[in-house]
Rosetta silent file (secondary structure, phi, psi, omega in degrees, C-alpha in Angstrom):
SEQUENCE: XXXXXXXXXXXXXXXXXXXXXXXXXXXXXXXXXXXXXXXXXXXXXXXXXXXXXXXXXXXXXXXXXXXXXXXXXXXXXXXXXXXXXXXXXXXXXXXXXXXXXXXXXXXXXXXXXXXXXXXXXXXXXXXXXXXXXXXXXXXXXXXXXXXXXXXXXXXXXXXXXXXXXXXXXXXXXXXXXXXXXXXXXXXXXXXXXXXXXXXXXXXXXXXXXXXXXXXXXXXXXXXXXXXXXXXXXXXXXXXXXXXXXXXXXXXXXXXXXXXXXXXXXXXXXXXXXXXXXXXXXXXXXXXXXXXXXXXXXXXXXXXXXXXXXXXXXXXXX
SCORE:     score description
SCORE:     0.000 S_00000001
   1 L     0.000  136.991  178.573  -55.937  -34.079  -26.950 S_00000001
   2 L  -109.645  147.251 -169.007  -56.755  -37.592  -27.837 S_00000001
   3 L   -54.129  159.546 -168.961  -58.506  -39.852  -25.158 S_00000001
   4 L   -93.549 -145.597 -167.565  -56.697  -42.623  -23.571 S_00000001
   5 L   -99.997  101.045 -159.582  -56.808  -46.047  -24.777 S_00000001
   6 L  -172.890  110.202  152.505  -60.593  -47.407  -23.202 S_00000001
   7 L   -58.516   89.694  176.916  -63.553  -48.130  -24.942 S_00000001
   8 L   -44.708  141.806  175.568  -66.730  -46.515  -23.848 S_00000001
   9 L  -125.606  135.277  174.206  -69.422  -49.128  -23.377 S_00000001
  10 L   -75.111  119.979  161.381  -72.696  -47.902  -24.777 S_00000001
  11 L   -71.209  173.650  175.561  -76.089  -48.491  -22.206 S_00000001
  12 L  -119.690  140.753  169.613  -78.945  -49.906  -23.940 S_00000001
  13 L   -57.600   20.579  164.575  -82.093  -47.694  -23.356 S_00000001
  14 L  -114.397  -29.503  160.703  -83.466  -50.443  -20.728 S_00000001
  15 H   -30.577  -68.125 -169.342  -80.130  -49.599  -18.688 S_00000001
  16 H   -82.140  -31.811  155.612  -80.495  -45.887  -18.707 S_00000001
  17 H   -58.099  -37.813  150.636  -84.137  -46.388  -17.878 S_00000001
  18 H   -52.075  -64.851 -172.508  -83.285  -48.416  -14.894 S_00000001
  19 H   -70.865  -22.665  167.650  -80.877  -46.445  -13.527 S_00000001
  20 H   -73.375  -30.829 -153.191  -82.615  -43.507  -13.866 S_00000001
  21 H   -93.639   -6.244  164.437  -85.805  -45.015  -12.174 S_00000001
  22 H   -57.563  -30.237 -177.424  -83.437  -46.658   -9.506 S_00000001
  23 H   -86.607  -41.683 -165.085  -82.186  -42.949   -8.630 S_00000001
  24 H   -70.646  -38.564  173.400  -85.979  -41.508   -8.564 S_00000001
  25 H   -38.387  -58.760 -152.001  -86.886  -44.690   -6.402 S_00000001
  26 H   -99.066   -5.904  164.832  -84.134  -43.626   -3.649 S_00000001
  27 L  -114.242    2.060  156.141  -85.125  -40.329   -3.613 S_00000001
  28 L   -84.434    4.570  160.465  -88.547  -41.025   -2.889 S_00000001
  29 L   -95.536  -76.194 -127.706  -87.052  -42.302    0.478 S_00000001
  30 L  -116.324  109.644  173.809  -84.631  -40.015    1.357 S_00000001
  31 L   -94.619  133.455  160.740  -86.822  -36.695    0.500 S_00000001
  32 L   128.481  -48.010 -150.630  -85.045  -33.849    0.397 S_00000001
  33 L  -109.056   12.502 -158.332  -81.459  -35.249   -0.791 S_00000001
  34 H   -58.587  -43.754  156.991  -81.163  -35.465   -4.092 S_00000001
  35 H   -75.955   -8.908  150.160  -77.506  -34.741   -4.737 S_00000001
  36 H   -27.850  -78.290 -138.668  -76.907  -37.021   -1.377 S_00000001
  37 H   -75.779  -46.703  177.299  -78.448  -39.733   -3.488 S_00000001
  38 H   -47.378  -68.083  178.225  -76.426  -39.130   -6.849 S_00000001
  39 H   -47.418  -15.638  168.553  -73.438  -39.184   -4.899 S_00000001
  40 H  -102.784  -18.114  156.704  -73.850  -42.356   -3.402 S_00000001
  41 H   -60.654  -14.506  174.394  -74.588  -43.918   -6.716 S_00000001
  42 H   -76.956  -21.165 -170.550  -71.376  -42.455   -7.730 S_00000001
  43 H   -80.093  -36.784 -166.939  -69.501  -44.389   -5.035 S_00000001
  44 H   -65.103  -46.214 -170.152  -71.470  -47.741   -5.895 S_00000001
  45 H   -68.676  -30.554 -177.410  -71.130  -47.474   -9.534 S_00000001
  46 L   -76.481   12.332 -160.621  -67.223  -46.325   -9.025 S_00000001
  47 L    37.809   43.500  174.611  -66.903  -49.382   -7.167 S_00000001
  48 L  -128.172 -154.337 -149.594  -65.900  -47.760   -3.729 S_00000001
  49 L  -133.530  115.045  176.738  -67.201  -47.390   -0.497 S_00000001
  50 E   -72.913  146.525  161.099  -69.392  -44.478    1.232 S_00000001
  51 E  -117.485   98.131 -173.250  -68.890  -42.761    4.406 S_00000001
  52 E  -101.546   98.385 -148.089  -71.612  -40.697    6.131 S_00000001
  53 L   -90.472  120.469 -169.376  -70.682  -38.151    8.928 S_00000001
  54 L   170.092  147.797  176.922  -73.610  -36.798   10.345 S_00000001
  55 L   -67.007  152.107  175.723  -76.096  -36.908   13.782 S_00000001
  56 L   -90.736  150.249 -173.545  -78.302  -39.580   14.222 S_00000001
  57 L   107.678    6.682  178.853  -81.750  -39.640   12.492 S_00000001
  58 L   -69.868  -21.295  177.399  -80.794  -37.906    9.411 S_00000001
  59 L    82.835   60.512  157.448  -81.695  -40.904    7.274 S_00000001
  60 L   -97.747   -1.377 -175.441  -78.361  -42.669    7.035 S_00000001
  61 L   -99.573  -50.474 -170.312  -80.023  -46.055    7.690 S_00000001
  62 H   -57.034  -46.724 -179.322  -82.786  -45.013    5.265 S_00000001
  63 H   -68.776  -79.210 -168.537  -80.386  -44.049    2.415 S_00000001
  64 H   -44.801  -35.910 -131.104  -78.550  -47.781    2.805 S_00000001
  65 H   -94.404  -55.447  179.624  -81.745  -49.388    3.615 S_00000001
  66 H   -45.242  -60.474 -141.221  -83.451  -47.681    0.289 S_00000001
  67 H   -74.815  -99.481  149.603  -80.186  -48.578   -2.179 S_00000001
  68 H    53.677  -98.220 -153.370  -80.786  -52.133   -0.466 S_00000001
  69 H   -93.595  -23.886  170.323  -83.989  -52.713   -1.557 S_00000001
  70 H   -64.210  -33.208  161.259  -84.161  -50.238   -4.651 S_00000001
  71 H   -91.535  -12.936  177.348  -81.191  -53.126   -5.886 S_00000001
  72 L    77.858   14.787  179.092  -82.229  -56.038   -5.032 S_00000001
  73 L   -79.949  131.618  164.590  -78.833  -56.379   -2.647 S_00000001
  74 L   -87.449  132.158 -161.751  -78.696  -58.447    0.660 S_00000001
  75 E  -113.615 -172.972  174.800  -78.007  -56.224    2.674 S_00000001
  76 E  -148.114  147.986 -175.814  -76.823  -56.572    6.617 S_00000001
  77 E  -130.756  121.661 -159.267  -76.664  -53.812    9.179 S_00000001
  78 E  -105.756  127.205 -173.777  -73.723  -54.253   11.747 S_00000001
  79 E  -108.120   90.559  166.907  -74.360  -51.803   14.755 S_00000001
  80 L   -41.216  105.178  173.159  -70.557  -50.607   16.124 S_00000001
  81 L  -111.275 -145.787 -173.415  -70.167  -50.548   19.778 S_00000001
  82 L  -118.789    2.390 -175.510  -67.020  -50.484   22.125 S_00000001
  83 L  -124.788   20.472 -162.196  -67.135  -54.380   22.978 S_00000001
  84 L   -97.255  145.762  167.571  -67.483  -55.321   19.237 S_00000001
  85 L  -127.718  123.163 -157.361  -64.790  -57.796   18.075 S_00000001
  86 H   -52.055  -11.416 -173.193  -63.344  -58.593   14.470 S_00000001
  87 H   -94.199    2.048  169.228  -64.467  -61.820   14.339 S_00000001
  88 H   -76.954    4.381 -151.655  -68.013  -60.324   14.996 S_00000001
  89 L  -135.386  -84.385 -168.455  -67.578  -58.509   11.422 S_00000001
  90 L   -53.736  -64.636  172.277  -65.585  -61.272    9.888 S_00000001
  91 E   131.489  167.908 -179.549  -66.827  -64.414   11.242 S_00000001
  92 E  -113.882  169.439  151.768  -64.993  -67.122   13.037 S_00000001
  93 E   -91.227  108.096  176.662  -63.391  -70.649   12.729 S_00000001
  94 L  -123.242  139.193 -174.948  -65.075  -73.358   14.683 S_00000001
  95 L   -50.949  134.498 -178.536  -63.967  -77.005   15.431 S_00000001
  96 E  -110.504  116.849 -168.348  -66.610  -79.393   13.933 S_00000001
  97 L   -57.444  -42.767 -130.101  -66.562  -82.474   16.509 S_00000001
  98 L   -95.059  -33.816  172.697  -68.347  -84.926   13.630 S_00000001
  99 L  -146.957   69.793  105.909  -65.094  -84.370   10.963 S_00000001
 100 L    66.602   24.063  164.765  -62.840  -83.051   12.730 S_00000001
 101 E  -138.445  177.388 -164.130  -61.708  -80.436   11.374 S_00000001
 102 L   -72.517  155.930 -140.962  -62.160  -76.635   11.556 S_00000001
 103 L  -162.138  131.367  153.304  -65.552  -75.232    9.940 S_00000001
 104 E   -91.156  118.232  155.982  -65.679  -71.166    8.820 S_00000001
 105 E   -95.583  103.447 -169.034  -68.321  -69.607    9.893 S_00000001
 106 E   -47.463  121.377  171.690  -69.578  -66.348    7.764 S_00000001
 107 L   -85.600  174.810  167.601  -69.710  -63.256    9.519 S_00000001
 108 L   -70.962   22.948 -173.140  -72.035  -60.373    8.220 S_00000001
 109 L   -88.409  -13.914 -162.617  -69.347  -58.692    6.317 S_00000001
 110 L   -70.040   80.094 -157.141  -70.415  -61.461    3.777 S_00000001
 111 L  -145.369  179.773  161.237  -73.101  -59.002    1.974 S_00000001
 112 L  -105.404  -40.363  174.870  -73.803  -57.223   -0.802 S_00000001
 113 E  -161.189  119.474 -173.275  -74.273  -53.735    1.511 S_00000001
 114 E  -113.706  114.987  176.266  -73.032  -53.963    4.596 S_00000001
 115 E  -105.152  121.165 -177.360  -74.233  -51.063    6.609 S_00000001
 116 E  -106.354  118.850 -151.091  -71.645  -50.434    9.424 S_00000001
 117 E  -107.920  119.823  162.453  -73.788  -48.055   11.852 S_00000001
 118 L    57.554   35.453 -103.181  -71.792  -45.549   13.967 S_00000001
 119 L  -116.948   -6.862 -176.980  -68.327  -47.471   12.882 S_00000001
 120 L  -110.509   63.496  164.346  -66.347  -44.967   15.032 S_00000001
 121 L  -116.628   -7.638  175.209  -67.665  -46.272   18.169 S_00000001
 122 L  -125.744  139.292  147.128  -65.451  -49.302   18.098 S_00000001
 123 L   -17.898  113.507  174.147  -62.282  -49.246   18.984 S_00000001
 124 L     9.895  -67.697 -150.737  -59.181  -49.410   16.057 S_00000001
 125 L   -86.691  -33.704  173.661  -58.472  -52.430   16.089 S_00000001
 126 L   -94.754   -7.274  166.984  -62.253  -53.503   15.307 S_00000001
 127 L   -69.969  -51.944 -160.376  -62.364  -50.522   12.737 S_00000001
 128 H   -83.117  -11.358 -175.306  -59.696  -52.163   10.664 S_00000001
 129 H   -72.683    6.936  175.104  -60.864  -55.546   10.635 S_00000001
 130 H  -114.845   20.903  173.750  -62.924  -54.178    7.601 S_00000001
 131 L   -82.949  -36.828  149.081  -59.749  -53.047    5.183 S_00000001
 132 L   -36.661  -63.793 -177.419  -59.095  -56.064    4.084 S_00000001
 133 L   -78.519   -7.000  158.611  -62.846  -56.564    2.771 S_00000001
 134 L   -92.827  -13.341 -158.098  -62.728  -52.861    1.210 S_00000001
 135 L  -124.395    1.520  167.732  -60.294  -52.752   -0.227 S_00000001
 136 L  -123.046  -29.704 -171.514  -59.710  -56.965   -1.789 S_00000001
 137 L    63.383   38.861  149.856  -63.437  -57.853   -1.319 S_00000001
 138 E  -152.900 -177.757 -155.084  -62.477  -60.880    0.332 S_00000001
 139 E  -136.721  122.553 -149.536  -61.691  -61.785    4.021 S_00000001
 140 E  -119.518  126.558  163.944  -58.235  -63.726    5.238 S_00000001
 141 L  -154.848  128.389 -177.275  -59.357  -66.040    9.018 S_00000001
 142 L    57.206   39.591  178.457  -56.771  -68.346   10.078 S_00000001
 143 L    68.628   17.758  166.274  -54.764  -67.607    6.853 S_00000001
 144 L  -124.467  167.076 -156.026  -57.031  -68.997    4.604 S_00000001
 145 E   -99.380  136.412 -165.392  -58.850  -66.136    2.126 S_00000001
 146 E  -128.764  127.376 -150.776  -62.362  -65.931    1.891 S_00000001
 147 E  -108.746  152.004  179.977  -64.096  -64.196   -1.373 S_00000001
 148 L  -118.544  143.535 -168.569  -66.915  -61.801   -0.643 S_00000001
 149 L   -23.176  144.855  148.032  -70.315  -61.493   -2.863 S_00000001
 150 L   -96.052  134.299   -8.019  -70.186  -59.324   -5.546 S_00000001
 151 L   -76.890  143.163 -175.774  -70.999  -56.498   -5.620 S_00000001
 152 L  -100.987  156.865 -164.116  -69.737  -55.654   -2.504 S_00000001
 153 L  -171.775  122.958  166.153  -70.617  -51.858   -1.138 S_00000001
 154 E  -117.900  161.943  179.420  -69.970  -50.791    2.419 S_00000001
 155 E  -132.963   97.980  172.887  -72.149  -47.569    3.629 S_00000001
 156 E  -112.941  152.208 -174.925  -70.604  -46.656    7.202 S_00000001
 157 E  -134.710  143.807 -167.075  -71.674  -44.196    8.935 S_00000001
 158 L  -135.129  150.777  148.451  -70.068  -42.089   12.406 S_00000001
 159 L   -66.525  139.909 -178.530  -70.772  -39.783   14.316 S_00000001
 160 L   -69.880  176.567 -150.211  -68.946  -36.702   14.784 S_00000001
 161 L   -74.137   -2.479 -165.683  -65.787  -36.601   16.435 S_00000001
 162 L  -117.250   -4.134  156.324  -66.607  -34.758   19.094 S_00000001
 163 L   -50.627  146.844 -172.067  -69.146  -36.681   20.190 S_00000001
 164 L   -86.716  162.623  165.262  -68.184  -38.881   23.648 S_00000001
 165 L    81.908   17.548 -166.351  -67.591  -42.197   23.011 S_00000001
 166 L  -134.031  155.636  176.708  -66.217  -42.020   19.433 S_00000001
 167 L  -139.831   68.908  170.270  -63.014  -43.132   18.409 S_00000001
 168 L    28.638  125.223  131.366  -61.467  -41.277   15.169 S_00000001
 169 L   -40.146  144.172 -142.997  -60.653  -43.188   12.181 S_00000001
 170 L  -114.643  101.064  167.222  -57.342  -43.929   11.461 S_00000001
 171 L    17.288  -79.804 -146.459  -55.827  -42.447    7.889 S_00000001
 172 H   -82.204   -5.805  177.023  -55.427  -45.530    6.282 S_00000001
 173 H   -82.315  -55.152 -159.874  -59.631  -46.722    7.072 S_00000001
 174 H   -48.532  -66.385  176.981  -60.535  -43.050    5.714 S_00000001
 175 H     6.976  -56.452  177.310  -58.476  -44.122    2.491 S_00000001
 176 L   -53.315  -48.609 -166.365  -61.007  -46.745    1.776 S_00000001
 177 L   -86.761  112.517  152.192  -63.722  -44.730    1.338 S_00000001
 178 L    16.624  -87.063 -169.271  -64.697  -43.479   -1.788 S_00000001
 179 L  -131.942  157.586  164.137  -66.791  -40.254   -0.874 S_00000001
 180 L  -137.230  110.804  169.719  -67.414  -38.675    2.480 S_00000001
 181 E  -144.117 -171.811 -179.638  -70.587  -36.757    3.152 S_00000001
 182 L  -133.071  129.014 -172.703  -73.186  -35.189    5.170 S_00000001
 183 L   -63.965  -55.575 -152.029  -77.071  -35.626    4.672 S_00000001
 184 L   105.334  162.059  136.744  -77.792  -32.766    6.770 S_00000001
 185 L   -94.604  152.927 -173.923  -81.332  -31.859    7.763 S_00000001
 186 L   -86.045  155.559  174.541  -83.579  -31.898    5.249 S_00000001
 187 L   -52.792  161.140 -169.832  -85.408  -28.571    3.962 S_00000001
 188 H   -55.031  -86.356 -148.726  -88.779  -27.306    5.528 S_00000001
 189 H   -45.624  -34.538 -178.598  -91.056  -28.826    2.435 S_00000001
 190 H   -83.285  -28.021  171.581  -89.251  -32.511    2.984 S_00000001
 191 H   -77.777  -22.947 -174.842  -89.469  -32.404    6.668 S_00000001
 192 H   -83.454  -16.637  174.081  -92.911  -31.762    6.271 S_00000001
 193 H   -56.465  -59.205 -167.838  -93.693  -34.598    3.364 S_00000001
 194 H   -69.186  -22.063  174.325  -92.017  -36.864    5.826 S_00000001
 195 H   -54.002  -51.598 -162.578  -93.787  -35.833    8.949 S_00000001
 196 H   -86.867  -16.508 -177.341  -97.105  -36.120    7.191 S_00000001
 197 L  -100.371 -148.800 -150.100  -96.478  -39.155    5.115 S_00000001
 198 L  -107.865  137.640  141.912  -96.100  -42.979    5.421 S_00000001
 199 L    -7.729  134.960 -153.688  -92.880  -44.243    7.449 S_00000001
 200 H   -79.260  -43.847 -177.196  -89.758  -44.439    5.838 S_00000001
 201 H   -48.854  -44.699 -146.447  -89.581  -48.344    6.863 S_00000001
 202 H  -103.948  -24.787 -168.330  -93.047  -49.659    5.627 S_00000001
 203 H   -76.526  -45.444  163.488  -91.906  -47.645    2.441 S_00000001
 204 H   -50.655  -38.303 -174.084  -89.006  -49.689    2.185 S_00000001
 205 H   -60.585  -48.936 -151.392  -90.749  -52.666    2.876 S_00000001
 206 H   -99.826  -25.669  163.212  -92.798  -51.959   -0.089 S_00000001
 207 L   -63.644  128.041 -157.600  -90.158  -51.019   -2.386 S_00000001
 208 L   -87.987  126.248  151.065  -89.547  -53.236   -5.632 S_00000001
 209 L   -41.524  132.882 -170.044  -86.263  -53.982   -7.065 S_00000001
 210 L  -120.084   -6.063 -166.161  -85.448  -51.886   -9.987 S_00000001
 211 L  -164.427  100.287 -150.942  -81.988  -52.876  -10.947 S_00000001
 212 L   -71.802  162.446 -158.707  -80.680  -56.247  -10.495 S_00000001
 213 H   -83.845  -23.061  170.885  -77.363  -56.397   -8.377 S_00000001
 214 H   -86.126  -15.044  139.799  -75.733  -58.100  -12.233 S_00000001
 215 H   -39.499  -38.131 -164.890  -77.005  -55.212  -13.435 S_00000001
 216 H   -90.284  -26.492 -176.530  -75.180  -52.702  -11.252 S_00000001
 217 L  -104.111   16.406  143.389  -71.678  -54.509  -12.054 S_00000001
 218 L  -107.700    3.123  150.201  -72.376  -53.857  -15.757 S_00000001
 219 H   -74.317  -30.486 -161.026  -72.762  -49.925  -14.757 S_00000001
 220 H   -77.505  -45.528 -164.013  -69.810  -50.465  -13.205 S_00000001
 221 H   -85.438  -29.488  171.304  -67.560  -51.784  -16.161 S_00000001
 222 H   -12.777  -61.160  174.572  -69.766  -49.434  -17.967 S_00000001
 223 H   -96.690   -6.094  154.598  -68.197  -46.331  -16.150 S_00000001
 224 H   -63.965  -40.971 -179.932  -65.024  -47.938  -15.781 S_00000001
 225 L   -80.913   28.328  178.995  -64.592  -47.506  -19.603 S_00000001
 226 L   -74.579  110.014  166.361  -65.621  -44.202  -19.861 S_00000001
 227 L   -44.555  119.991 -178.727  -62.942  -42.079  -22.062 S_00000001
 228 L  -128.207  103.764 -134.203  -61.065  -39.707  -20.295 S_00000001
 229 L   -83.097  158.748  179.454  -58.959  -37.256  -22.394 S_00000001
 230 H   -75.752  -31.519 -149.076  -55.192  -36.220  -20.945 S_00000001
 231 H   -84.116  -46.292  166.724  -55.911  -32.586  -21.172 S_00000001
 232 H   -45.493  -44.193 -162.330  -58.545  -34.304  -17.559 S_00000001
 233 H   -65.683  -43.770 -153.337  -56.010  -36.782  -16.284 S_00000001
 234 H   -63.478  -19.824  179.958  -53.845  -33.753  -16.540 S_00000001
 235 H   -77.996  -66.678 -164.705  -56.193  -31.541  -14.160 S_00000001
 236 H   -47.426  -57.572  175.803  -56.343  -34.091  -11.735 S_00000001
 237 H   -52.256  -19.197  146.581  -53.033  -34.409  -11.374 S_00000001
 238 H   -44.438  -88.568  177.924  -52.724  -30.443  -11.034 S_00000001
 239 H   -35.697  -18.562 -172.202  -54.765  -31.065   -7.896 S_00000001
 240 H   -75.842  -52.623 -176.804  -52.839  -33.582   -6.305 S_00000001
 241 H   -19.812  -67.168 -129.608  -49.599  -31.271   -7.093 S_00000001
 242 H   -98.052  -27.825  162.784  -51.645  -28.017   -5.511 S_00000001
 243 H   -88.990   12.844  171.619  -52.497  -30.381   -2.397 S_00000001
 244 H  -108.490  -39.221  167.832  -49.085  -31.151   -0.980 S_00000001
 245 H  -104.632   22.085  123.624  -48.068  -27.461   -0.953 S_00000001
 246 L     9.605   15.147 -148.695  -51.153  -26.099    0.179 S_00000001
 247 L   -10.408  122.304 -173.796  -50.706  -24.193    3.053 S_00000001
 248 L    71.849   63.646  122.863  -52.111  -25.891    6.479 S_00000001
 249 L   -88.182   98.750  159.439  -52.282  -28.862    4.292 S_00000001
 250 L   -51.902  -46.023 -137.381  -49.667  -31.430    6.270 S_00000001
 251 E  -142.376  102.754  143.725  -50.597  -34.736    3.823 S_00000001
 252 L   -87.746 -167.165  179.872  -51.562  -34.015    0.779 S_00000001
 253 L  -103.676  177.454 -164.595  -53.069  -36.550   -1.567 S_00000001
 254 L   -71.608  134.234  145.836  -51.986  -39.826   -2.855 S_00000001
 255 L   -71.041   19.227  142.003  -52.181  -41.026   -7.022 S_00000001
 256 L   -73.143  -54.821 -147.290  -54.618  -43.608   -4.849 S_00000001
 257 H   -56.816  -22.579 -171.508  -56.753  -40.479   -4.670 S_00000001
 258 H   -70.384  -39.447  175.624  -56.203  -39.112   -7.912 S_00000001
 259 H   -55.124  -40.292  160.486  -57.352  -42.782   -9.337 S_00000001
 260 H   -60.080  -49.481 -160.152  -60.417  -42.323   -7.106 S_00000001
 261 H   -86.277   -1.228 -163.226  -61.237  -39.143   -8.230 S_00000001
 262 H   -93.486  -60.138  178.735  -60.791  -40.420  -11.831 S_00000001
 263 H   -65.804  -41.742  177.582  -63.607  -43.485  -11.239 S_00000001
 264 H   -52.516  -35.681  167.447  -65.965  -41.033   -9.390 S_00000001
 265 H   -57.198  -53.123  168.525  -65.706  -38.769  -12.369 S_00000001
 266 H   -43.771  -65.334  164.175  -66.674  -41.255  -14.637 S_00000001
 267 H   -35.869  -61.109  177.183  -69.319  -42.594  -12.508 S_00000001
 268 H   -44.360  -60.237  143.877  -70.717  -39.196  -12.458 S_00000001
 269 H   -11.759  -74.827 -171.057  -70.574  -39.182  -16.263 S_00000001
 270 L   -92.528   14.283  163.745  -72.499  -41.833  -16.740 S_00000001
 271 L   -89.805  -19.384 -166.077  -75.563  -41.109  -14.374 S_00000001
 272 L   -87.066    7.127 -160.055  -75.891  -37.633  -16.014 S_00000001
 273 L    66.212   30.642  162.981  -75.919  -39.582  -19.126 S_00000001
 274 L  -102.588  139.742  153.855  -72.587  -38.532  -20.965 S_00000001
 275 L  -106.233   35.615  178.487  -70.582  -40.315  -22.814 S_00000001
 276 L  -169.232  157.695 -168.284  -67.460  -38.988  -21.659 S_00000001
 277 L   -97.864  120.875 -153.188  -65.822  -36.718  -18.565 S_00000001
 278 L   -87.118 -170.318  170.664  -66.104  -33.239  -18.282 S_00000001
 279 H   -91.181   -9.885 -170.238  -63.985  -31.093  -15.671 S_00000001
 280 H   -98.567   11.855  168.337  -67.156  -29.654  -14.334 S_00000001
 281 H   -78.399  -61.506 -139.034  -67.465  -34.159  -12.899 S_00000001
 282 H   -76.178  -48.575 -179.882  -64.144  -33.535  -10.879 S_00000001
 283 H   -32.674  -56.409 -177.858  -65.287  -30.542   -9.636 S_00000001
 284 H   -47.560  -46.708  178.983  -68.490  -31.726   -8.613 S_00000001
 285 H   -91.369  -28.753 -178.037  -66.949  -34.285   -6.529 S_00000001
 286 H   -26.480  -83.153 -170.370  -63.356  -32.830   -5.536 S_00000001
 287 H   -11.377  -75.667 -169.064  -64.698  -32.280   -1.650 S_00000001
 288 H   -57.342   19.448 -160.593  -66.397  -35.532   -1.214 S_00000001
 289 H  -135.238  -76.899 -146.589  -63.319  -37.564   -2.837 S_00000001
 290 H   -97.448   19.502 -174.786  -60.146  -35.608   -1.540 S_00000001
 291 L   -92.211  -52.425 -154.797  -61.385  -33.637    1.896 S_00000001
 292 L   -88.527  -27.622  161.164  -61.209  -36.570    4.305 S_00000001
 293 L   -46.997   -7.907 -174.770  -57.730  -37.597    2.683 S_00000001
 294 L  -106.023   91.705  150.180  -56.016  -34.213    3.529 S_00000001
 295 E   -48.562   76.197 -162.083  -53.779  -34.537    6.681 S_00000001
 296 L   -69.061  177.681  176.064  -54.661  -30.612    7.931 S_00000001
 297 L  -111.117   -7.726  138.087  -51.309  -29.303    9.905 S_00000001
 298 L   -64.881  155.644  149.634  -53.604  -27.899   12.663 S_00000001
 299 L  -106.873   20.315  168.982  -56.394  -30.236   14.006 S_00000001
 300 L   -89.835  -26.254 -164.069  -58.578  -26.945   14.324 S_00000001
 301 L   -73.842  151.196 -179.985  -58.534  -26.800   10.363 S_00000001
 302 L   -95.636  126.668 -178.811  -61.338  -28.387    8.414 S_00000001
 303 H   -47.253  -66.507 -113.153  -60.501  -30.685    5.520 S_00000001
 304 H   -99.464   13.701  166.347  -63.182  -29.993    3.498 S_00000001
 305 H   -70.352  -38.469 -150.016  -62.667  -25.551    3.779 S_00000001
 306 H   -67.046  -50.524 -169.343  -58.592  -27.078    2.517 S_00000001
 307 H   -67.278  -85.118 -129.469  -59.740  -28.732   -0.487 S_00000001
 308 H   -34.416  -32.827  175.562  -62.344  -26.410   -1.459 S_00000001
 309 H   -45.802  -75.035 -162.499  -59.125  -23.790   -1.022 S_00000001
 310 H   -61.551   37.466  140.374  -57.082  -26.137   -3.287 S_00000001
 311 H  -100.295  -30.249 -166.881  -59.908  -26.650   -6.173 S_00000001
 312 H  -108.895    4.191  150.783  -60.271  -23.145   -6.435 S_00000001
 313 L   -80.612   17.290  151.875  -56.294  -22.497   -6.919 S_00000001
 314 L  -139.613  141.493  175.318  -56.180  -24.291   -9.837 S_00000001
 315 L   -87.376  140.682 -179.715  -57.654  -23.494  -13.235 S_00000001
 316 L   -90.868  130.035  163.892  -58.881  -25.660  -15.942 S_00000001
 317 L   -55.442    0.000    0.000  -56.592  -25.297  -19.077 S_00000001
């Protein structure tokens, strides 16, 4: 099969030495986590957005906090509550007495990583005021459009659903995101490094940029041009097929998702240091990509047992 028309861009060995010591960096915070950590470099370098499902204290602040400072990003941390309002996320318009006209005022979505903390704790209507800014990277108050830093990266993270006091996402916010995952607890040997060791905060504090934020958007077109042969595109698109008739699959997915699952693969590619994408990428990622996009037809059923079904019903040719 011949690849499709995209020009791999070649790292220079001070690239691939960064980014490797940027990944070793982020796992000397988050002990314990190591494909956690790959995986969220797959969303930033894919240019999408993470989602982290998981009880608090797991070191979802720590993982954003880490990337953060391990990049050299400004980051902001937005805490969701049930009284939260979009224009606390966006920012407002305010009358300026001295000329007399109307004055925008930035909200904190205006970041580089934006950590949105517990994001299903506000109400719909303040969940969506951030779809715009995922999914255009800019921000429309009072009809005029507002462009937001590059690179932009949000890392939100909720509690589960079953938790009081939570309020579901809505289809079209899960959409946005990239990846969906779960830290977990960490293994015995990691809880005890961290027990026994320095504070995850003061570590951060002390942690040195390793990979400038114009760096990270030349990984980015970097793994956007990564060659991807038809006999690949052609698997993915097997999967979408094998998720709409799926059994207890209601929704299957979208050629959005297959396009997602395309950049993550790539992404992946180029952290392991390949210069091109194998089917054992898609794999790797299928859950985290296409699980929270899968509409179950029960709400007892678990997305991410459906995909795993629907990965392992289709074979690579």
């Amino acid at each position: 099969m011949h690849a499709q028309v995209r020009t791999a861009a070649i790292l220079t060995d001070a690239d691939r030495a960064a980014l490797d010591a940027a990944i070793a960096q982020v796992n000397g915070l988050v002990l314990g986590k190591a494909r956690e950590v790959d995986l969220a470099f797959v969303a930033l370098l894919a240019d999408g957005h993470l989602l982290i499902e998981d009880l608090p204290g797991l070191g979802k602040t720590t993982l954003a906090r880490g990337l953060a400072a391990t990049l050299g990003l400004d980051f902001q941390r937005m805490q969701f509550t049930a009284d939260l309002l979009p224009s606390d996320i966006l920012g407002v318009s305010i009358y300026d007495q001295a000329t007399g006209a109307f004055r925008f005022h930035a909200g904190p979505v205006f970041t580089q990583l934006l950590l949105a903390d517990e994001i299903n704790r506000a109400p719909p209507r303040t969940q969506s005021a951030l779809l715009e800014a995922m999914a255009e990277y800019q921000v429309t108050v009072d009809g005029i459009s507002h462009p937001l830093p590059r690179p932009f990266f949000v890392i939100a993270t909720q509690n589960p659903v079953d938790l009081s006091g939570t309020f579901p996402l809505p289809d079209s916010q899960l959409d946005r995101f990239l990846l969906r995952l779960h830290l977990g607890y960490p293994d015995a040997e990691a809880e005890r490094e961290m027990l026994a060791g320095t504070d995850r905060r003061a570590l951060i504090a002390q942690a040195m940029p390793v990979l400038a934020p114009e760096r990270v958007l030349a990984l980015r077109d970097a793994a956007a041009a990564m060659p991807t042969r038809e006999a690949l595109v052609a698997y993915v698109q097997a999967l979408l097929a094998r998720s709409r008739t799926q059994p207890g699959v209601r929704v299957g997915l979208s050629p959005r998702a297959g396009l997602a699952l395309l950049r993550a693969a790539r992404a992946r590619a180029l952290i392991a240091g390949r210069g091109h994408v194998l089917p054992e990428d898609v794999q790797a990622l299928f859950v985290e990509v296409a699980a929270h996009r899968l509409v179950p037809e029960a709400e007892t059923d678990e997305r991410a047992r459906l995909a795993g079904d629907i990965l392992q019903a289709v074979a690579v040719d």
